[in-house]
TIRO-2110 file (N, C-alpha, C; in Angstrom, 1 decimal):
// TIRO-2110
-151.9, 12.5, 24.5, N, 1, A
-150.6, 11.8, 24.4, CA, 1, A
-150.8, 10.3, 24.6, C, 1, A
-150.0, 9.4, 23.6, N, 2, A
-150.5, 7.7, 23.5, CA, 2, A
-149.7, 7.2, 24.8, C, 2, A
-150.0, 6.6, 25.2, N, 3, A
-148.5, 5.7, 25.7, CA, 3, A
-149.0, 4.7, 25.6, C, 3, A
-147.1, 3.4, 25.7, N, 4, A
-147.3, 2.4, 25.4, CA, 4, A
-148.1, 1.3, 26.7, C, 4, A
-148.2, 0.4, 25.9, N, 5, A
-148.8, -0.5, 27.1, CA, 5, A
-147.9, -1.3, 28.1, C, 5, A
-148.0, -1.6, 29.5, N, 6, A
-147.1, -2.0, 30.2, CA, 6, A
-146.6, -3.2, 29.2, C, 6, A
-145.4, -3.3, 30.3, N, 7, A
-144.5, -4.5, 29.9, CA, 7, A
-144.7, -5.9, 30.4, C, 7, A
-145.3, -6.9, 29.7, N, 8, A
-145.1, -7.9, 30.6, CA, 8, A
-144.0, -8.8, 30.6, C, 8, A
-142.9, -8.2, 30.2, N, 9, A
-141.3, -9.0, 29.8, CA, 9, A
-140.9, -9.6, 31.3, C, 9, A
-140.3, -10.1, 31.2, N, 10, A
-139.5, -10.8, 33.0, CA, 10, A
-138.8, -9.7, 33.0, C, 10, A
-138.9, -9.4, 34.0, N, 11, A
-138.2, -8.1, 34.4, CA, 11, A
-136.3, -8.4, 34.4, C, 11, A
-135.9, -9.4, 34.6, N, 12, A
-134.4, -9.8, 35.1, CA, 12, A
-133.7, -10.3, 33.4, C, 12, A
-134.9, -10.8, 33.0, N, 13, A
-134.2, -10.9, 31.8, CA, 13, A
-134.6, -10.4, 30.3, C, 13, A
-135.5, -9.9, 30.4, N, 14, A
-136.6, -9.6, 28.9, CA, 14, A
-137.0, -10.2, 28.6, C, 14, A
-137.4, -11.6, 28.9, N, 15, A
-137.8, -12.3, 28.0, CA, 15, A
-139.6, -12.3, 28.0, C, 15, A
-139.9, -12.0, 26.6, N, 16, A
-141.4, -12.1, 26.3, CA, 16, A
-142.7, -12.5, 26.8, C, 16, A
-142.3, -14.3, 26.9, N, 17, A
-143.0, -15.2, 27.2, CA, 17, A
-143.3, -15.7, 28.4, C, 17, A
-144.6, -16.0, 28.8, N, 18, A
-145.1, -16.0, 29.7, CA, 18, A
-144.7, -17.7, 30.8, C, 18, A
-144.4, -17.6, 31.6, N, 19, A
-144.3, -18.8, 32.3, CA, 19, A
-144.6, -18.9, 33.7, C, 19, A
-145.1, -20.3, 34.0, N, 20, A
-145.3, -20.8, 35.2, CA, 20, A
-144.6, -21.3, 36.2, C, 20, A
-144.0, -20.5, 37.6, N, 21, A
-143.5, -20.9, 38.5, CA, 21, A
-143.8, -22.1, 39.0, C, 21, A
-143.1, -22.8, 39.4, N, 22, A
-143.7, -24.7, 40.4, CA, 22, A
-142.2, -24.7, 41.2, C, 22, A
-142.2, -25.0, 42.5, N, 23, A
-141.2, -25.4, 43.2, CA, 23, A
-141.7, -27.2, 43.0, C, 23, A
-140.4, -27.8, 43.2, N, 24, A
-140.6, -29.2, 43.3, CA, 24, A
-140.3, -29.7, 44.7, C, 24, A
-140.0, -31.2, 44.9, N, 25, A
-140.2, -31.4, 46.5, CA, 25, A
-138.6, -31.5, 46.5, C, 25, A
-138.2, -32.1, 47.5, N, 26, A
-136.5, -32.3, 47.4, CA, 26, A
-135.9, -33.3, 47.5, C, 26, A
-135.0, -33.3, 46.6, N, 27, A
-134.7, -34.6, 46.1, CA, 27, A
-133.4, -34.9, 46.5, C, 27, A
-132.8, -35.7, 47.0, N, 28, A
-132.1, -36.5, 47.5, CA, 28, A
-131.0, -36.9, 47.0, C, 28, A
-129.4, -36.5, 46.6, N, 29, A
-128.9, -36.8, 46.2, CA, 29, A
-127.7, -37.6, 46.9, C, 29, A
-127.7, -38.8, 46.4, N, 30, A
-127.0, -40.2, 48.2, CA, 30, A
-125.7, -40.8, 47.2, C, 30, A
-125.7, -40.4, 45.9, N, 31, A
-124.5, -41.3, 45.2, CA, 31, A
-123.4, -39.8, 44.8, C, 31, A
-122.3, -39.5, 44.9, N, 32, A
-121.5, -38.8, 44.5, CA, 32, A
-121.0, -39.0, 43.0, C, 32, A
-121.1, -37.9, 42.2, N, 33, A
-120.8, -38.3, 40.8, CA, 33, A
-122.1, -38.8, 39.8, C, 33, A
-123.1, -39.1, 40.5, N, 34, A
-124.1, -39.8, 39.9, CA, 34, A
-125.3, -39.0, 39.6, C, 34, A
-126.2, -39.0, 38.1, N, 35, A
-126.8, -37.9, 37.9, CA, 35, A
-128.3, -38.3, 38.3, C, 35, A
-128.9, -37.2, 39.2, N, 36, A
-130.0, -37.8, 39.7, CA, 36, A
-131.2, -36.1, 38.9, C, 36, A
-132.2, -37.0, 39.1, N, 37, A
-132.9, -36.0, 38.5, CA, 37, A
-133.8, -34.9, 39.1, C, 37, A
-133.9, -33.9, 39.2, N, 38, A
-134.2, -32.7, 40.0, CA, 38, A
-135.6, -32.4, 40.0, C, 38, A
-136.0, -32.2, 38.5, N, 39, A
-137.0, -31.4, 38.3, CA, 39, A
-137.6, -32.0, 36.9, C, 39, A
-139.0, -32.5, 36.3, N, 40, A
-139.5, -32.9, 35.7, CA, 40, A
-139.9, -31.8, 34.9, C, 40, A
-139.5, -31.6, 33.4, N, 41, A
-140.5, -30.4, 32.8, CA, 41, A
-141.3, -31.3, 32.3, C, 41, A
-142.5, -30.7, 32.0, N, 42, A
-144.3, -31.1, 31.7, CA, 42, A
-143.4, -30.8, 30.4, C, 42, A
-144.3, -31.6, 29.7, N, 43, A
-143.7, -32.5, 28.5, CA, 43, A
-144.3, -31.1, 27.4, C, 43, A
-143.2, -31.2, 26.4, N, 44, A
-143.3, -29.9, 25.6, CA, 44, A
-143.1, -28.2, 25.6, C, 44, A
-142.9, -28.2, 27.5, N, 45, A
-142.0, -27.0, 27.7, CA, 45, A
-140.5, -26.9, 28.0, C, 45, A
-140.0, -25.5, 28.1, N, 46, A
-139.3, -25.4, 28.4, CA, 46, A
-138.9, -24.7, 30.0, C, 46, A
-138.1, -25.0, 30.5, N, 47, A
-137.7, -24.1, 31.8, CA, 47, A
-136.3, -23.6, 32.2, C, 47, A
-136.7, -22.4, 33.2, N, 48, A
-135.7, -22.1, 33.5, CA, 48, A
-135.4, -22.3, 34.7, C, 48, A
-134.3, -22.1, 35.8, N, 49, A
-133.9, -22.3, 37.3, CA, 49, A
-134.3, -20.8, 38.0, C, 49, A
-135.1, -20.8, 38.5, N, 50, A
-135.0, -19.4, 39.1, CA, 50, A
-134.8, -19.4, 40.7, C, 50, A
-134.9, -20.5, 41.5, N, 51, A
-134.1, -20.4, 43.1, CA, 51, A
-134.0, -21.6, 43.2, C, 51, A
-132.9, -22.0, 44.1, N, 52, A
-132.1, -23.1, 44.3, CA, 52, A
-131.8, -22.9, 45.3, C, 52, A
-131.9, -24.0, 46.4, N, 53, A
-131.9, -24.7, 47.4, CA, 53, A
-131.1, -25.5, 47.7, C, 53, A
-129.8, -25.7, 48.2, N, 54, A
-129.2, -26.8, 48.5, CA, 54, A
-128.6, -27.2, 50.3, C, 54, A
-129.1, -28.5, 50.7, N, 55, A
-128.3, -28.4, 51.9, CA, 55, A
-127.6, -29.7, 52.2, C, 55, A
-126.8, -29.6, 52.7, N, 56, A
-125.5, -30.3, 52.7, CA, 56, A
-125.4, -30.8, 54.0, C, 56, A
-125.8, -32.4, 54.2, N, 57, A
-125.8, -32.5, 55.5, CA, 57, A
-124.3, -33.6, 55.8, C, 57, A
-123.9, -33.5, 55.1, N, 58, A
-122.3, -34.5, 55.4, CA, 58, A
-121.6, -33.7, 56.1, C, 58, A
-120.6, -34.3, 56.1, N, 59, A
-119.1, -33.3, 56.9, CA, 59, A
-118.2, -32.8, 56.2, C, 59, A
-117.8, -33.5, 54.7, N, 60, A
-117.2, -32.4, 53.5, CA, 60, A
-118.3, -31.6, 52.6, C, 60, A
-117.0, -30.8, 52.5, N, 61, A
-118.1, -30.2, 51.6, CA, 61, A
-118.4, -30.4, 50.5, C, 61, A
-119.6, -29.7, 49.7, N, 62, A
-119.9, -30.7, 47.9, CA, 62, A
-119.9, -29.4, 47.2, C, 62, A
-119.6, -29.8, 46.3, N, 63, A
-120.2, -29.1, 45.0, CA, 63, A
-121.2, -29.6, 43.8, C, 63, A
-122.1, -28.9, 43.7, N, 64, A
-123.2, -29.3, 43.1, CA, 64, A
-123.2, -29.0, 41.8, C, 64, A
-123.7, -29.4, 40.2, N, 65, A
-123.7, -28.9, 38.9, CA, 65, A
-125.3, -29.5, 38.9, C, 65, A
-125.5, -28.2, 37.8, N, 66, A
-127.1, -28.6, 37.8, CA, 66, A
-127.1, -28.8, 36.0, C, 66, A
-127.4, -30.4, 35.4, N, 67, A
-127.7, -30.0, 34.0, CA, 67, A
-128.9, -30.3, 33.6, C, 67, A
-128.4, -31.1, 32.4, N, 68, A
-129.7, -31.6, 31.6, CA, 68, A
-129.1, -32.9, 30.9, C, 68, A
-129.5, -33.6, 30.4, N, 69, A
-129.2, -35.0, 29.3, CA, 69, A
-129.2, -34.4, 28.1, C, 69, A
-128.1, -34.5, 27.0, N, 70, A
-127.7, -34.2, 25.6, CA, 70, A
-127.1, -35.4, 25.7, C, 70, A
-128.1, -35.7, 23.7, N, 71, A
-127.6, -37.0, 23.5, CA, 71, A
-127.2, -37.6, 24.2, C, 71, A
-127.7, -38.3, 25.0, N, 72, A
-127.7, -39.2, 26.1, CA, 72, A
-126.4, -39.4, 27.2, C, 72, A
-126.2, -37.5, 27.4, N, 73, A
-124.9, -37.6, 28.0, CA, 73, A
-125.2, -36.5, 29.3, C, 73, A
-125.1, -37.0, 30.6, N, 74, A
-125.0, -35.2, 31.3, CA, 74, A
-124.2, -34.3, 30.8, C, 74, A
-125.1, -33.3, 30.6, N, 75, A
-124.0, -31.9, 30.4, CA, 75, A
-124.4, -30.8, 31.4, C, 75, A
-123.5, -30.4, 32.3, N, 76, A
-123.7, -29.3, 33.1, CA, 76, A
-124.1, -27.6, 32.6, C, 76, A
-125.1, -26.9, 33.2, N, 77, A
-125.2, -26.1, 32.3, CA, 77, A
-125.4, -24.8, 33.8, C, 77, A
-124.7, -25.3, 34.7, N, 78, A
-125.4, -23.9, 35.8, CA, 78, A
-124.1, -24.4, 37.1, C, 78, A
-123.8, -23.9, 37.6, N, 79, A
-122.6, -24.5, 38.5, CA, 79, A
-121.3, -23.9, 38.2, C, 79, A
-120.7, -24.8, 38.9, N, 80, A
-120.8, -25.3, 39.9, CA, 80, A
-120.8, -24.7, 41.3, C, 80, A
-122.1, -25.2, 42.6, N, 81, A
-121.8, -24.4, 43.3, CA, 81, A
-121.5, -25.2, 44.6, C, 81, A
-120.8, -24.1, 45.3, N, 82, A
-120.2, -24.9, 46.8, CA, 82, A
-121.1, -25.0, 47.8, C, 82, A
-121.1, -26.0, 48.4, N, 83, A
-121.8, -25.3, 50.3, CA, 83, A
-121.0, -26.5, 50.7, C, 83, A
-120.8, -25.8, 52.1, N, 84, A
-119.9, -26.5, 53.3, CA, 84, A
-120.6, -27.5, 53.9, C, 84, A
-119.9, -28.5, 54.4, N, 85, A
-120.5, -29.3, 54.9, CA, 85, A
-121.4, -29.3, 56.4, C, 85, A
-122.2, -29.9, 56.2, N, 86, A
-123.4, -29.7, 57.6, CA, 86, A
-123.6, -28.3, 57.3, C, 86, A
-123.9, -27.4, 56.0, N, 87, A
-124.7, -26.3, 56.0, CA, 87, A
-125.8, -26.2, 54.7, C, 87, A
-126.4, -24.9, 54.8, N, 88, A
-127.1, -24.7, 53.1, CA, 88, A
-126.6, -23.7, 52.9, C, 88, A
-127.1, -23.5, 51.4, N, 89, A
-126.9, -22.5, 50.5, CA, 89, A
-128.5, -22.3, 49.8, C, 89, A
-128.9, -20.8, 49.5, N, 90, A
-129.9, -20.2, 49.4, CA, 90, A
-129.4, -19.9, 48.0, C, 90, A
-129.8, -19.9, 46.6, N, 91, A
-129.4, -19.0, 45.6, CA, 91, A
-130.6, -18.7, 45.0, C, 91, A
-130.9, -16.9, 44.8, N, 92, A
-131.9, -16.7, 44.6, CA, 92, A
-132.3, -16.3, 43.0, C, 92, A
-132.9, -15.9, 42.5, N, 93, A
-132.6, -15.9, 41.0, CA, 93, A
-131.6, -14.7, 40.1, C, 93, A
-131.6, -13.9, 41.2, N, 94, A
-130.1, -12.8, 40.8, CA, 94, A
-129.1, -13.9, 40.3, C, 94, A
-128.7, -14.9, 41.5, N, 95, A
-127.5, -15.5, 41.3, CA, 95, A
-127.3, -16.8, 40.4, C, 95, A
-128.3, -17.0, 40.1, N, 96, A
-128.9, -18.4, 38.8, CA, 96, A
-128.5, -17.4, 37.4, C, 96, A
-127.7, -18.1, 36.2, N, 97, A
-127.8, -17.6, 35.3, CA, 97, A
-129.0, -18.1, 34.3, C, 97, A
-129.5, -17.3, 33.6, N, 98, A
-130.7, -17.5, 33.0, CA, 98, A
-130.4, -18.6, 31.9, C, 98, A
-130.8, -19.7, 31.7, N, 99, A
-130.2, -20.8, 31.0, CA, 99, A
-131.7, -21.3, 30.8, C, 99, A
-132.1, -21.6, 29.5, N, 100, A
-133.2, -22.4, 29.0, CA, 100, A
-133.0, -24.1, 29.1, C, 100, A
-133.5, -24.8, 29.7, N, 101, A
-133.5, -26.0, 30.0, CA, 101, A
-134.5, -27.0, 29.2, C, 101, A
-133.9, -27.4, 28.1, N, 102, A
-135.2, -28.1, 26.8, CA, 102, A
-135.3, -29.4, 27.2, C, 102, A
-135.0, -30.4, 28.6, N, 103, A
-135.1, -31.1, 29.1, CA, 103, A
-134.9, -31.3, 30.5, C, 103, A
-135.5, -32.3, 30.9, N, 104, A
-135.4, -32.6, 32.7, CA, 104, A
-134.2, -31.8, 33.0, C, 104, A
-133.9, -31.4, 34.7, N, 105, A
-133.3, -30.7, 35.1, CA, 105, A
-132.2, -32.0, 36.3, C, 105, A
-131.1, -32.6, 35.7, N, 106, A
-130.7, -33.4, 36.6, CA, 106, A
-129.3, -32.7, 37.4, C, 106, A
-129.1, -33.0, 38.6, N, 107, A
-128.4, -32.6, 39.8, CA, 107, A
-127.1, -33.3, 40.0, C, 107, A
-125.5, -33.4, 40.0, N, 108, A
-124.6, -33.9, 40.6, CA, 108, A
-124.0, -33.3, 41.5, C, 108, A
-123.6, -34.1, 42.4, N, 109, A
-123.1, -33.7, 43.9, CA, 109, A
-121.2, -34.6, 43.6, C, 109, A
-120.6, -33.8, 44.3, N, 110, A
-118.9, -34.5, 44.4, CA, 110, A
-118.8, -35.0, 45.5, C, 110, A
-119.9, -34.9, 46.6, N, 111, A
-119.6, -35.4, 47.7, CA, 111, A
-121.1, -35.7, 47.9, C, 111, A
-121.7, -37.2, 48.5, N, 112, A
-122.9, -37.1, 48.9, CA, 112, A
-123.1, -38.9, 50.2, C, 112, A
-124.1, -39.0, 50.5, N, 113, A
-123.8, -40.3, 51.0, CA, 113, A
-125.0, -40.5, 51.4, C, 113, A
-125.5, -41.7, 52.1, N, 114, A
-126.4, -41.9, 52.4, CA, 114, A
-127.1, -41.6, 53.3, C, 114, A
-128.5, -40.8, 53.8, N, 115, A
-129.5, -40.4, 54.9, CA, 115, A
-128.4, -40.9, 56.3, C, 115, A
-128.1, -40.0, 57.1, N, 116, A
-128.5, -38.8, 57.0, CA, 116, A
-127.2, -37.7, 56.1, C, 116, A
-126.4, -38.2, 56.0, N, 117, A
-125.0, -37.6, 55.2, CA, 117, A
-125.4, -37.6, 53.5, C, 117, A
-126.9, -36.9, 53.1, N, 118, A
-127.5, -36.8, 51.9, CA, 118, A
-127.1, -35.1, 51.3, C, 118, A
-127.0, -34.8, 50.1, N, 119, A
-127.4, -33.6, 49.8, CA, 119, A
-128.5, -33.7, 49.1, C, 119, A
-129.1, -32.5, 49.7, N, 120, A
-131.1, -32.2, 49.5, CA, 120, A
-130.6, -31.0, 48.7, C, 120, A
-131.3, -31.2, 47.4, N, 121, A
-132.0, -29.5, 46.5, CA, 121, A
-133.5, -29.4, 46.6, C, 121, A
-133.8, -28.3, 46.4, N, 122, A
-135.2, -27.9, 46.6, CA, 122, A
-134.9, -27.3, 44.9, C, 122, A
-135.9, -27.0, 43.3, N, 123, A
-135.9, -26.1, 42.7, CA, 123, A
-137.3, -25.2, 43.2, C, 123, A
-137.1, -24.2, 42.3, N, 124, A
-138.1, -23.5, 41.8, CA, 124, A
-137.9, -22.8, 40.4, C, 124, A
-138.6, -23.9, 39.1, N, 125, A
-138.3, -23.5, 38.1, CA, 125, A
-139.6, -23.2, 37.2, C, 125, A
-139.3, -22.0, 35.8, N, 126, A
-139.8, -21.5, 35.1, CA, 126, A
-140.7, -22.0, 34.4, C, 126, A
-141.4, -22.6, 34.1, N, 127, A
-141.7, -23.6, 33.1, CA, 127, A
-142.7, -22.5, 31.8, C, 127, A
-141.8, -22.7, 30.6, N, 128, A
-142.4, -22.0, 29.7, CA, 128, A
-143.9, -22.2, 29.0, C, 128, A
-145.2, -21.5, 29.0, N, 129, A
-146.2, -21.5, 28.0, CA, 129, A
-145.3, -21.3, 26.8, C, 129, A
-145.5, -22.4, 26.0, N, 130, A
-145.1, -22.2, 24.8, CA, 130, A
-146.2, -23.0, 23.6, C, 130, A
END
């Protein structure tokens, strides 16, 4: 009897193609409203979000949108998420929707301020062999 050969699809979403996990360091977001940039994709891939990190060191609380630059405009593509003030939030990649990211990964906060009243993201994203 033949059988087939394992699967090496992503288990969470099927997808085929093979990619490289990288967490990045954490970046600092001190202006409210203003798009700061998260995560660098290596030039000619694509990525996806697979855990997210946010902690919230002010006293209101923020809401965070995570996009990307289209035609030279932020567009949010993941969000928006809450965490309370003076806490974090953990989202692990169950709770990230699977969204291909064909450019840098930039971060807005609705509430943020300067060290020590900053919001900090940590990623850890996909980055596609393609």
């Amino acid at each position: 009897m033949q059988t087939d050969p394992p699967s090496i699809h992503h288990p969470l979403t099927g997808d085929p193609r093979v990619g490289l996990r990288r967490a990045q360091a954490q970046v600092s977001i001190v202006a409210a409203a203003t798009s700061t940039t998260l995560y660098q994709l290596t030039t000619g891939r694509t990525g996806f979000v697979r855990k997210l990190l946010i902690v919230n060191r002010g006293a209101a609380s923020a809401e965070v949108g995570i996009g990307e630059t289209v035609a030279a405009a932020w567009t949010q593509r993941l969000g928006p998420y809450q965490v309370p003030g003076n806490s974090h939030e953990v989202f692990p990649e169950t709770e990230i929707p699977s969204f291909e990211f064909t450019s840098d990964v930039i971060g807005r906060s609705s509430a943020a301020g300067a060290d020590p009243d900053d919001v900090i993201v940590t990623l850890e994203v996909e980055e596609l062999l393609v």
